[in-house]
Backbone bond lengths (Angstrom), bond angles and torsions (degrees), N, CA, C in turn:
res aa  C-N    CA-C-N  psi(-1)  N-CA   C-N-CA  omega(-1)  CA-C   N-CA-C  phi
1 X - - - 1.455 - - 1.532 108.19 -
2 X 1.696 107.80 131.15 1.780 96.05 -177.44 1.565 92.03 -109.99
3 X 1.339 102.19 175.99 1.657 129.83 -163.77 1.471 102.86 -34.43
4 X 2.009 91.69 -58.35 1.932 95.05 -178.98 1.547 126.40 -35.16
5 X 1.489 89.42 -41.17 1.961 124.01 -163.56 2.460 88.36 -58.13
6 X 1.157 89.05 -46.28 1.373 100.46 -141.23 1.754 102.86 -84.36
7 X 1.584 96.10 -33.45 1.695 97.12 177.73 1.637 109.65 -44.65
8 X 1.285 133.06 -64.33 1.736 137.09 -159.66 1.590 97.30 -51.56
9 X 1.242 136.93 -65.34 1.571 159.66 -179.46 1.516 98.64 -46.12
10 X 1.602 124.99 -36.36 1.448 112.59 169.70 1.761 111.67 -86.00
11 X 1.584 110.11 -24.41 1.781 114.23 -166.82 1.534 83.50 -71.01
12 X 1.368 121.64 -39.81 1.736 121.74 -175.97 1.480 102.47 -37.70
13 X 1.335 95.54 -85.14 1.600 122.91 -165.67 1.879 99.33 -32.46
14 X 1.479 96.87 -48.07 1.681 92.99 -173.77 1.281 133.88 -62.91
15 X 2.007 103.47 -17.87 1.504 121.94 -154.69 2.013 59.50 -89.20
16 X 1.193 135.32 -80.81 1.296 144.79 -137.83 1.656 108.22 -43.18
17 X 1.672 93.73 -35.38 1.410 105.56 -179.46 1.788 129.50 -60.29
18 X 1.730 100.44 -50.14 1.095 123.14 161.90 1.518 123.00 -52.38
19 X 1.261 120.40 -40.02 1.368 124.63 144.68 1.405 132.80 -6.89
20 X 1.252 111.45 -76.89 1.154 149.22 -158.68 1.306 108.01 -92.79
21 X 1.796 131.22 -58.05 1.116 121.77 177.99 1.584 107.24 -77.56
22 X 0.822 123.87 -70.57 1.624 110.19 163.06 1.686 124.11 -35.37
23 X 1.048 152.92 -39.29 1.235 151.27 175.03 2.491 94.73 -66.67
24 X 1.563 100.87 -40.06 1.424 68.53 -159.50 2.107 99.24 -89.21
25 X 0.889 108.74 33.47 1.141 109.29 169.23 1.517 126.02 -138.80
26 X 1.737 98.96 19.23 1.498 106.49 151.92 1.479 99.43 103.28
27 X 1.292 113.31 -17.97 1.868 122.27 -159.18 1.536 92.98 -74.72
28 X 1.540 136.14 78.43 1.190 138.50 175.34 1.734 111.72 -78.00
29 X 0.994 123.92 -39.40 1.622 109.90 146.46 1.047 133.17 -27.78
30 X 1.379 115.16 -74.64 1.480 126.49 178.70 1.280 117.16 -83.59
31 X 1.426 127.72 12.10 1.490 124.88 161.17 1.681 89.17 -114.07
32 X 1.105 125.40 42.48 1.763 123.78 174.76 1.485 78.88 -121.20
33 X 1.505 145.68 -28.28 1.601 134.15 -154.38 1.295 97.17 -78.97
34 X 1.514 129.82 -16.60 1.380 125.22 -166.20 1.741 100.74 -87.51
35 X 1.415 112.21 -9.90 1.615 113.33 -177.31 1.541 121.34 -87.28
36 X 1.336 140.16 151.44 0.930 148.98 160.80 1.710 104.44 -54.45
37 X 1.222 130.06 175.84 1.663 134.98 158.17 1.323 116.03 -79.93
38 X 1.156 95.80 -37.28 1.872 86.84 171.63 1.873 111.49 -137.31
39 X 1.351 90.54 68.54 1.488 121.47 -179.15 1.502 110.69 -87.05
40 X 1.333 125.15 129.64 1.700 137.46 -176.45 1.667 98.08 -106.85
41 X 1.224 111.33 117.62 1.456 131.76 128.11 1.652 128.80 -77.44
42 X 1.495 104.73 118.32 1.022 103.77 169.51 1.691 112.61 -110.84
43 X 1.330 104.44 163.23 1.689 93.39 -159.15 1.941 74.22 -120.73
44 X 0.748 129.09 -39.48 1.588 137.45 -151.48 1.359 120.26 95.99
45 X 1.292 98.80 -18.81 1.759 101.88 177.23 1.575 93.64 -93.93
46 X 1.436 120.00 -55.44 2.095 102.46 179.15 1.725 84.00 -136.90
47 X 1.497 105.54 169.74 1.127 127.05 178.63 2.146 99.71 -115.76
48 X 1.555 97.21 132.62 1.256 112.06 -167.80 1.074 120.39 -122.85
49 X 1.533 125.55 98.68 1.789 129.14 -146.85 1.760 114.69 -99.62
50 X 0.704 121.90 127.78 1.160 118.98 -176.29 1.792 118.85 93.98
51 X 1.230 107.88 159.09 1.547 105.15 -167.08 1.546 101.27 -88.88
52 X 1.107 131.70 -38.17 1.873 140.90 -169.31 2.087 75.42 -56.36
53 X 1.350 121.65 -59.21 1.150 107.09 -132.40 2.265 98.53 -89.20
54 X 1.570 102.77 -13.22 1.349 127.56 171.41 1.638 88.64 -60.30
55 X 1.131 129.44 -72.36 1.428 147.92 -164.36 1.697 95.39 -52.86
56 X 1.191 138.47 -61.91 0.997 130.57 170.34 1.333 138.81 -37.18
57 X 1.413 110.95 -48.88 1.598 137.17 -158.62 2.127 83.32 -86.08
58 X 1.054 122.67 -31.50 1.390 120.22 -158.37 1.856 90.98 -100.32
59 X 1.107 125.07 -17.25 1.117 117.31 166.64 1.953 121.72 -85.96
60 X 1.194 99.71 -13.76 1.336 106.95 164.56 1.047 121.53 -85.80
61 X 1.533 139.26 -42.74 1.318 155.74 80.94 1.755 88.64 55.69
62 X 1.430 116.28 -89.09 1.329 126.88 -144.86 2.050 89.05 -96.64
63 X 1.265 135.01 -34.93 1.368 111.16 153.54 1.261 134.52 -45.68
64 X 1.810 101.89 -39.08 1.814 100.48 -173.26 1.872 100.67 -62.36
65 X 1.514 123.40 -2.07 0.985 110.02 -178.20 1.611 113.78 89.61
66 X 1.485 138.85 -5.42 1.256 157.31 125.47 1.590 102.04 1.06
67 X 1.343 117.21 -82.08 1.663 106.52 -162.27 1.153 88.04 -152.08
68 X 1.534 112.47 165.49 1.674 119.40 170.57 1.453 106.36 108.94
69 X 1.434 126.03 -179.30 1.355 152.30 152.97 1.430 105.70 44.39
70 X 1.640 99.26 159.74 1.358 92.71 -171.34 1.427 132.21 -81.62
71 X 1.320 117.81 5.76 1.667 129.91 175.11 1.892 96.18 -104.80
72 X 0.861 123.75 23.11 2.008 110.00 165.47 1.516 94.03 -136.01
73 X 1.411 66.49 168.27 1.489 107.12 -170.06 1.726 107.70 -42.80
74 X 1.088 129.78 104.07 1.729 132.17 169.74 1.851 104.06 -29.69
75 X 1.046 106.77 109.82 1.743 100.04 147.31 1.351 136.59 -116.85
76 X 1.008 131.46 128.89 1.600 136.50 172.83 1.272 123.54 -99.99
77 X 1.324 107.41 102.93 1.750 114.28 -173.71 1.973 101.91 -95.49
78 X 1.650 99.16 115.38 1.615 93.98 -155.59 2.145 74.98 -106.52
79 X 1.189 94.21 156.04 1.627 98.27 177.38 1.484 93.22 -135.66
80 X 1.186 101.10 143.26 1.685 131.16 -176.64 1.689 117.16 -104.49
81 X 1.462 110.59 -127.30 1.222 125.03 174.60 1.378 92.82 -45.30
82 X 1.669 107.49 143.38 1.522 126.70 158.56 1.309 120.39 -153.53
83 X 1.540 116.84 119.10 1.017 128.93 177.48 1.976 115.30 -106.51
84 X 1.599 95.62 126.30 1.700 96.40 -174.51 1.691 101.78 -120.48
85 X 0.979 123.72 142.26 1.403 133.58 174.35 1.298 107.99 -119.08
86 X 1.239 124.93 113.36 1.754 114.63 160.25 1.403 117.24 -68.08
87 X 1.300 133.14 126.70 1.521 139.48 154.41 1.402 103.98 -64.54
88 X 1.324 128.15 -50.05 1.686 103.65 -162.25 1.963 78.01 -179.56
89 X 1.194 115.27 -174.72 1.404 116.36 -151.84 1.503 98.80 -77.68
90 X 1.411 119.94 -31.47 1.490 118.63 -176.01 1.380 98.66 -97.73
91 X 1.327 160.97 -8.90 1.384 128.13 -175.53 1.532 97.93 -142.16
92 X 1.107 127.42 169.25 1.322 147.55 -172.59 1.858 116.48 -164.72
93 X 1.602 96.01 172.29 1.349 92.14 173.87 1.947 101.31 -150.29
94 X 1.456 84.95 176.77 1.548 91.72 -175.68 1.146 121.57 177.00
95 X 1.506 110.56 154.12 1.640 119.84 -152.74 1.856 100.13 -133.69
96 X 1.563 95.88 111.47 1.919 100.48 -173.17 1.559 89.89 -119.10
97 X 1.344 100.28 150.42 1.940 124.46 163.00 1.311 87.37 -86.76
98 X 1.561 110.85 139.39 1.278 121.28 159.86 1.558 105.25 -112.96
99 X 1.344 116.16 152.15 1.880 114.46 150.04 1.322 101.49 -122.52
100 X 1.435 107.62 139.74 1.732 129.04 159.45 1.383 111.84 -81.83
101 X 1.257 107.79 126.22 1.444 94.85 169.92 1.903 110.45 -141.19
102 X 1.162 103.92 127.03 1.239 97.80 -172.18 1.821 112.16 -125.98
103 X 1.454 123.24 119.08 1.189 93.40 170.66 1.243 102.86 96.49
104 X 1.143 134.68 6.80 1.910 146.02 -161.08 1.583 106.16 42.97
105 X 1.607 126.58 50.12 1.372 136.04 -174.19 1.671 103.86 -162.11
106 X 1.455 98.55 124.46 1.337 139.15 154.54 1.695 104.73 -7.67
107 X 1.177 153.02 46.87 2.025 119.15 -174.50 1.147 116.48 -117.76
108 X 1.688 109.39 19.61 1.423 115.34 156.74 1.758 141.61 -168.25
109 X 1.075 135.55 108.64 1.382 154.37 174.90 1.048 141.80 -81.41
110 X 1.816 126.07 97.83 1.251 94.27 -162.62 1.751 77.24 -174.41
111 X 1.721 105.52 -172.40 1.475 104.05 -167.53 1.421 102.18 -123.46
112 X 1.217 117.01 176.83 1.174 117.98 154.51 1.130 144.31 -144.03
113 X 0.831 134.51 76.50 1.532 145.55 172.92 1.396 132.49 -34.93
114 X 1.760 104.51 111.40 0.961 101.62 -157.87 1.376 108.12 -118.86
115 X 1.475 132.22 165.04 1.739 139.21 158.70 1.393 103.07 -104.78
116 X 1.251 135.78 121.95 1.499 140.20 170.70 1.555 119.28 -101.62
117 X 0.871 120.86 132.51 1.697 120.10 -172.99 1.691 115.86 -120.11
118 X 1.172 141.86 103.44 1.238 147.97 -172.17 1.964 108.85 -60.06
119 X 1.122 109.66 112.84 1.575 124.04 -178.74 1.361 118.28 -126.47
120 X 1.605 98.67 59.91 1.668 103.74 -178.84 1.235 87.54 115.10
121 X 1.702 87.27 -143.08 1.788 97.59 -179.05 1.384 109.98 -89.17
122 X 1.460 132.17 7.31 1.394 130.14 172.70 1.483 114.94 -114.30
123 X 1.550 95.17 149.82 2.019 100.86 174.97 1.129 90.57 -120.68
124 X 1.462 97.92 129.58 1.734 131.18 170.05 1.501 116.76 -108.98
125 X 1.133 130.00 127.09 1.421 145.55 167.96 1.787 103.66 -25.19
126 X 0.527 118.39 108.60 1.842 132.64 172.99 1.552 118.36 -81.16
127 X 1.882 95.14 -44.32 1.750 104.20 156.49 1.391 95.36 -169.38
128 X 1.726 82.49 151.95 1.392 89.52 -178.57 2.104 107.71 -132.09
129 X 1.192 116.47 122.93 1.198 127.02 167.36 1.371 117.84 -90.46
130 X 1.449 108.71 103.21 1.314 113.20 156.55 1.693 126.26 -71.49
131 X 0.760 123.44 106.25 1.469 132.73 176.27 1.600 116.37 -93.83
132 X 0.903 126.48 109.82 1.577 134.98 -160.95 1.524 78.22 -99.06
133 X 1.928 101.69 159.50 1.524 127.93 177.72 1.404 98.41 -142.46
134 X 1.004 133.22 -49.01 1.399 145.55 168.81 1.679 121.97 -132.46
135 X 1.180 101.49 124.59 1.694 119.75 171.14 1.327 120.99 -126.54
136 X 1.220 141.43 86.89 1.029 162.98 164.33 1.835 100.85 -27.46
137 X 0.809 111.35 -68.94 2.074 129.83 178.03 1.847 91.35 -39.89
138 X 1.302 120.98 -47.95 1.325 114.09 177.59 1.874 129.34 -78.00
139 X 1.509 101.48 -8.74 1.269 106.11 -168.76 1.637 93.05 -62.03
């Protein structure tokens, strides 16, 4: 694989990154830069269209006290295995293990599946399926 091959698979990793470090420290703005404008989250429990309304659902998210800010609970969303496929120069897809960890304890497992869409020189999540394997909060 040369550099060209390799740039999209790192803009991935970074949109995935931003995600995650921004989402677990409440920064719902700046974990909105990793989204498309009219980007779908699906949670499995509802599907959430558009970014105004992504931005919303993740700000309730971080009131119920879930993740973020400096009075809740710390979370660390650590991602593992990652698999990226390019479709064609603008879109791709991909399948990551996540772990939740909150609290130095295990309370969540699961993947995520993603569609990535190229917007310039960055790829942003287009949709993202969370697929839970284990949730501890539900036992």
């Amino acid at each position: 694989m040369n550099f060209q091959e390799l740039s999209p698979y790192e803009a991935i990793r970074q949109a995935m990154a931003l995600y995650n470090n921004a989402g677990d420290r409440g920064e719902i703005s700046e974990m909105m830069e990793a989204f498309t404008d009219d980007a779908v989250l699906d949670t499995t429990k509802e599907e959430i269209v558009g970014a105004p309304a992504i931005e919303s659902y993740f700000h309730k998210v971080v009131s119920d006290a879930v993740i973020g800010g400096p009075d809740r609970r710390p979370a660390r969303h650590h991602l593992t295995t990652s698999r990226i496929e390019l479709e064609s120069a603008d879109t791709a897809r991909a399948w990551t293990y996540f772990i939740l960890i909150r609290d130095g304890v295990t309370v969540q497992t699961g993947i995520y599946v993603d569609r990535f869409s190229r917007r310039g020189n960055r790829w942003l999540i287009s949709r993202r399926r969370v697929k839970l394997e284990y949730d501890a909060d539900a036992r």
